[in-house]
N, C-alpha and C positions, 0 to 999 in steps of 0.2 A: 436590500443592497447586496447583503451575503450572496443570496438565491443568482440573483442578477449575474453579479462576478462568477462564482460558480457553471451557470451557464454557458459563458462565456467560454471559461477555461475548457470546459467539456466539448466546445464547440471549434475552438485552439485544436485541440488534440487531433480533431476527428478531421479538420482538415490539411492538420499534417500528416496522421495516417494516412490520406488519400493519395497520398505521394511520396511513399515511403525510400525512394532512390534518391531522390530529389532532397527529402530532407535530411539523408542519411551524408551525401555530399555537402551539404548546407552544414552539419555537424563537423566534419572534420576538420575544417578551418580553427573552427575554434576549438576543439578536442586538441588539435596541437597546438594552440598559441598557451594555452592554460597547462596544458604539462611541460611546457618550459620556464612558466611561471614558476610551478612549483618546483621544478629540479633545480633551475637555478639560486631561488630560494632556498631549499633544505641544502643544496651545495653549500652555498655561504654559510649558513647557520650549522654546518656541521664541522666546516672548515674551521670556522672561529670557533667553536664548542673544542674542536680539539686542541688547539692554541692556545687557549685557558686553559684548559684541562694539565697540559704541559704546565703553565705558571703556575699551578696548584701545587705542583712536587718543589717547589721554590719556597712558595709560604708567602704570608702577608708582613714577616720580618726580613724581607731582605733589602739590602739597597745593590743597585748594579752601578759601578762608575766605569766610562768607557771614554777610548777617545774620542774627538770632535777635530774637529778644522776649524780653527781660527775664526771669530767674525761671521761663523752659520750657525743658525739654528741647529740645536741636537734631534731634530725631526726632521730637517729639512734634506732636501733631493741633490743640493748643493755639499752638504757633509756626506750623504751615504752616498752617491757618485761618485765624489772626488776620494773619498776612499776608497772605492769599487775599484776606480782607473786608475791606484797607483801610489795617491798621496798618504804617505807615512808620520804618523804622529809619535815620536820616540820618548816624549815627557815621562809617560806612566810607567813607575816602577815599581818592582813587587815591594821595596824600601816603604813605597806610597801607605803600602797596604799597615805597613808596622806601626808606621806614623799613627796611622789612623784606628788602631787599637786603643792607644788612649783618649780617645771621647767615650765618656763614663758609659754610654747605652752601646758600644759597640765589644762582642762579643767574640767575636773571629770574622777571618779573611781570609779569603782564595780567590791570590793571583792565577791567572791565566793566559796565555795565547796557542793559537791555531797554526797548525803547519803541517803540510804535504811532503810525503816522503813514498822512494819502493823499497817495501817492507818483506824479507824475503826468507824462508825456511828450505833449506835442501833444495830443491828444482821447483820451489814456486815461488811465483815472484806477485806482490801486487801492491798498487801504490792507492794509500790509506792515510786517511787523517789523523795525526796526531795531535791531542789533545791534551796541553800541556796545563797540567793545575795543582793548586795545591794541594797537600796531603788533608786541609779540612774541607775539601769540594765535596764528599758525600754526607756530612753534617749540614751542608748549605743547601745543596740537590739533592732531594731526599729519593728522588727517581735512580740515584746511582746505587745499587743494589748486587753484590755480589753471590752468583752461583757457586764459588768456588774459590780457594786460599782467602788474600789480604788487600786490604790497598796499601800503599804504600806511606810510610812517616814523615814526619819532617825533617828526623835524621836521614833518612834517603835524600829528599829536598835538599839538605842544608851540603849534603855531601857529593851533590851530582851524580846519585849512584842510576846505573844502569837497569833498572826496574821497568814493570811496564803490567798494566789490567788492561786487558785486552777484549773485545765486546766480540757477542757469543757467533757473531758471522767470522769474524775475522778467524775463530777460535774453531772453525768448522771447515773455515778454507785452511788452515795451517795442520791444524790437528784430527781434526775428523773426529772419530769419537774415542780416540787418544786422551790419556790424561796430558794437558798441556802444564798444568805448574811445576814449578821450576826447571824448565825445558828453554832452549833460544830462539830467537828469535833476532835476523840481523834486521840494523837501523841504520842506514848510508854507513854502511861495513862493520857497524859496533855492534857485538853480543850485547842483546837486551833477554834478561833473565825475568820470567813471565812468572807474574806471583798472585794475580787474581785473574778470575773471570766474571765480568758482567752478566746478570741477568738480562735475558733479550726484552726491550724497551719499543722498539721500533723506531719510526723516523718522524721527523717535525719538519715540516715541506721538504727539503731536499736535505736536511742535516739527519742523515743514517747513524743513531747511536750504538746498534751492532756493528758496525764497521768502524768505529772509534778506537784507536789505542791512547790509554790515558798512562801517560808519563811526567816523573816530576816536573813544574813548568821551569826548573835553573838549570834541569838537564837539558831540557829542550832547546833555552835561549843560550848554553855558552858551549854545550857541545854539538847540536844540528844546526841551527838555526844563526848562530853567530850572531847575536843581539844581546844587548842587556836591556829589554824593556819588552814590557807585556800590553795584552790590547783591552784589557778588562782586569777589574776586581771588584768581586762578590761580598758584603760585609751581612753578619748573621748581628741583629740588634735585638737588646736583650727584653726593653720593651715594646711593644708593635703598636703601643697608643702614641708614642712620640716616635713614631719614626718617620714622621714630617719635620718635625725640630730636629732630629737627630741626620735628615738629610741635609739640614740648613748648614748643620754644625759642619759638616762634612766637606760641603761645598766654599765655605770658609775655609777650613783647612788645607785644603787641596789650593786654591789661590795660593795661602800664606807657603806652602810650599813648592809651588813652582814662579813663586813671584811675580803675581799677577793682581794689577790693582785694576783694571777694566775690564766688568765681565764678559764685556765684547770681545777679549781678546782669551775668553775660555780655553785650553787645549783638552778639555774635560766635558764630559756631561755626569750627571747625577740621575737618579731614575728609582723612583720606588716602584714596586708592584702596582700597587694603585692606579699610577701615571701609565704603568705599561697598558694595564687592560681596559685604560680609557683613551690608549692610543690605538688597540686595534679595534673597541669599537667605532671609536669616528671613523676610520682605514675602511672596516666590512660596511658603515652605512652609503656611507660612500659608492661603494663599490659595488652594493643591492643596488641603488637609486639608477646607477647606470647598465646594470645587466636587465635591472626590470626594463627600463626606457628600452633597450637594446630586443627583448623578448615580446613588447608590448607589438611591435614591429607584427608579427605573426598574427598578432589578437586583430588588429587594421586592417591585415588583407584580408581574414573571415568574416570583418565586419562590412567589408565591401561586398563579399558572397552574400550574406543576407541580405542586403537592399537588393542587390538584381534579384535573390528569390522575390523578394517581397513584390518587385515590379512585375514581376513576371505571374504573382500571384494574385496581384489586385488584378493584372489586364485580363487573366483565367478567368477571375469571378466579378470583373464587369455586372453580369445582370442581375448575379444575386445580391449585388451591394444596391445596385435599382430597387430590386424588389423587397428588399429591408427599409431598406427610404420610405418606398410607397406604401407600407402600411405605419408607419408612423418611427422606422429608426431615428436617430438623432445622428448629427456627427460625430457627434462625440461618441456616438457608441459606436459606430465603424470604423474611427480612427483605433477606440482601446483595444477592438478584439484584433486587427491586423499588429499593432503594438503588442499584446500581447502573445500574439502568434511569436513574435520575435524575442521577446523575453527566452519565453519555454524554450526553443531553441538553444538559444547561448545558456538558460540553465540546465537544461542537460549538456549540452557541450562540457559545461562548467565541471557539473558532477562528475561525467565521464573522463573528462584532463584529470581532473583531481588523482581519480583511482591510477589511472594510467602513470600521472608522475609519480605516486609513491612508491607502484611498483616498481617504477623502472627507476627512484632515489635507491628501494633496497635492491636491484639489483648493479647497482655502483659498489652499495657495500659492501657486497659480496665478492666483489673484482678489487678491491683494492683492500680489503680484507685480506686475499689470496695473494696479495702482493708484500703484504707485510706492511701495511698503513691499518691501523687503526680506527677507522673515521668512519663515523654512522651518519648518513645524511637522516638529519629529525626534520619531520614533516612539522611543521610550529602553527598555530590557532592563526598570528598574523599571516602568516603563507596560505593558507586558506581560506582569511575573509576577505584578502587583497585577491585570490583566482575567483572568487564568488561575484567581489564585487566588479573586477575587471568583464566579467561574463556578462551580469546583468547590465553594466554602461554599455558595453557595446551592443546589444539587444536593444535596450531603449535610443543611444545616439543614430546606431546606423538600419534600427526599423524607423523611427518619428516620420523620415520626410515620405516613405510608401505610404505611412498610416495614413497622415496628413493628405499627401493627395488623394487614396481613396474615400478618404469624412470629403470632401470636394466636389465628389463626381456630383452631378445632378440625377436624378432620378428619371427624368424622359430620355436626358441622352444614355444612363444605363442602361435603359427597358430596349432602346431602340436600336443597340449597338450587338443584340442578342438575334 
């Protein structure tokens, strides 16, 4: 049976050799459908590896409480839209955060909210995120990592002082390689006096942490911003085995303080780490299921190319498929080796995509490495049995019906058609 197969395969090769242009365009189809399998693949899985990666400097003790919209889901397209276009939830206050120092497992808190300003030194001018939090936000976010001076106290916080850590791009466009601490910095017209600098971090989709100024968040909210209410608080818990109960506890308290008896009528969500990294896994499978569907497209039209090879290869070898017959072939053995013919094809396709897309995943890396992204597209075992197996279905689906009709031919109308 070995011997047999073997043969066969030997026999495969040699009459794709015979037609080396022919099979070499028969390869391409699928040589690209398979290296979009893979870069799409390692894309995703490098994307999400870095987005954990980010939650990793957070820790497995933390809780995030954020606003919501009323009556939606805290996942839902309905809350992150209607906040996108506009809608303002003003309930959560850094007071929130105090409150909620007393549940025994909670350990500290950092308020926070986001705002746009142009941020401007001497004759440069540039408009930069302000990032307004509390003085324990690098106990929380252990990514916040200073090159230079302090962060800022709670007596700053508590005093509205004019302070500001400022991330190491901003600190390159204002200062150059100037020492920047204790130097100004104006903020919609007010000296802000620069007392640390950020180690450079890089960015998380499009949130640039070198271009970050972090300022206390009650400076933020009653001297730029003219608010008294923030859009998030960070709570650091002091055991990480209950910090499911200690979310419960939280989410409790938060009602009893904004006087909410219908959870439907939430103006809050709760979220442990946990919940988050099982929210971008469902998000990335998701989003593989429909980029594969989307790249399988490419795999389709080579597997089209193969059948016309394939027809165009039985009609070639007509007589020899006769004369196989006539000394005693079976069908079944001119159906396996045209089948098989097709196989070999789409598996070297297969093999050949493979190399092709890791080269070309690491050379993304390389380009957005050079960009200041951090992100390694990893080529993963499933990326690889999914392009193997994708190769081999479409070999077997769109060689069967050539094989099948050449196991068909009859053996006088082969010999005779010669």
């Amino acid at each position: 049976m070995f011997r047999q197969f073997f043969t066969s395969v030997r026999f495969a090769i040699k009459n794709l050799r015979s037609n080396v242009a022919r099979t070499v365009l028969t390869l391409f189809g699928i040589v690209i459908g398979i290296m979009a399998v893979i870069v799409v693949s390692s894309s995703g899985q490098g994307v999400k590896d870095y987005i954990l990666g980010q939650f990793d400097s957070y820790g497995d003790d933390l809780i995030q409480i954020e606003t919501k919209i009323p009556s939606t889901s805290k996942n839902s397209s309905e809350n992150a839209m209607g906040q996108a276009q506009g809608v303002e939830i003003t309930t959560l206050k850094t007071s929130d955060g105090e409150a909620l120092l007393k549940i025994p497992n909670v350990s500290k808190y950092a308020a926070g909210d986001l705002g746009q300003e142009i941020v401007s030194r001497q004759s440069e001018n540039k408009r930069t995120i302000l990032y307004g939090v509390g003085a324990n936000m690098p106990d929380i976010d252990k990514g916040i990592k200073l090159s230079e001076g302090t962060f800022y106290s709670d007596q700053d916080d508590a005093s509205l002082a004019q302070v500001a850590v400022i991330g190491s791009d901003i600190k390159e466009t204002f200062f150059g390689n100037d020492d920047a601490i204790g130097k100004d910095i104006k903020i919609k017209g007010m000296n802000f006096r620069v007392i640390g600098v950020a180690e450079k971090r890089g960015a998380v989709t499009f949130f640039n942490y070198d271009e970050l100024i972090y300022i206390p968040v009650r400076t933020l909210e009653k001297k730029i911003m003219g608010i008294d209410h923030v859009q998030f608080i960070s709570l650091k818990v002091k055991d990480v085995k209950s910090v499911d109960v200690t979310a419960a506890d939280v989410t409790d308290t938060m009602r009893r303080l904004h006087n909410i008896h219908n959870p439907d009528q939430d103006d809050f969500a709760v979220s442990t780490m946990q919940e988050a990294r099982d929210t971008i896994d469902s998000v990335f499978g998701t989003i593989d299921i429909l980029l594969l569907a989307l790249t399988s497209i490419s795999l389709v039209v080579g597997g089209v190319g193969i059948m016309n090879v394939m027809y165009v290869a039985v009609i070639e070898r007509t007589f020899e498929i006769g004369l196989r017959k006539s000394v005693g072939a079976r069908s079944a053995d001119i159906r396996n080796q045209f089948l098989l013919e097709a196989v070999i094809i789409t598996l070297i396709g297969g093999i050949a995509g493979i190399i092709l897309g890791y080269l070309v995943s690491v050379g993304f890396s390389y380009v957005l490495a050079s960009m200041g992204f951090s992100l390694k597209f990893s080529i993963t075992l499933k990326s690889v049995l999914i392009s193997v197996g994708f190769s081999m279905g479409t070999g077997i689906i769109f060689g069967f019906y050539p094989a099948y009709k050449a196991s068909k031919l009859s053996p006088m109308e082969a010999l005779r058609k010669e």
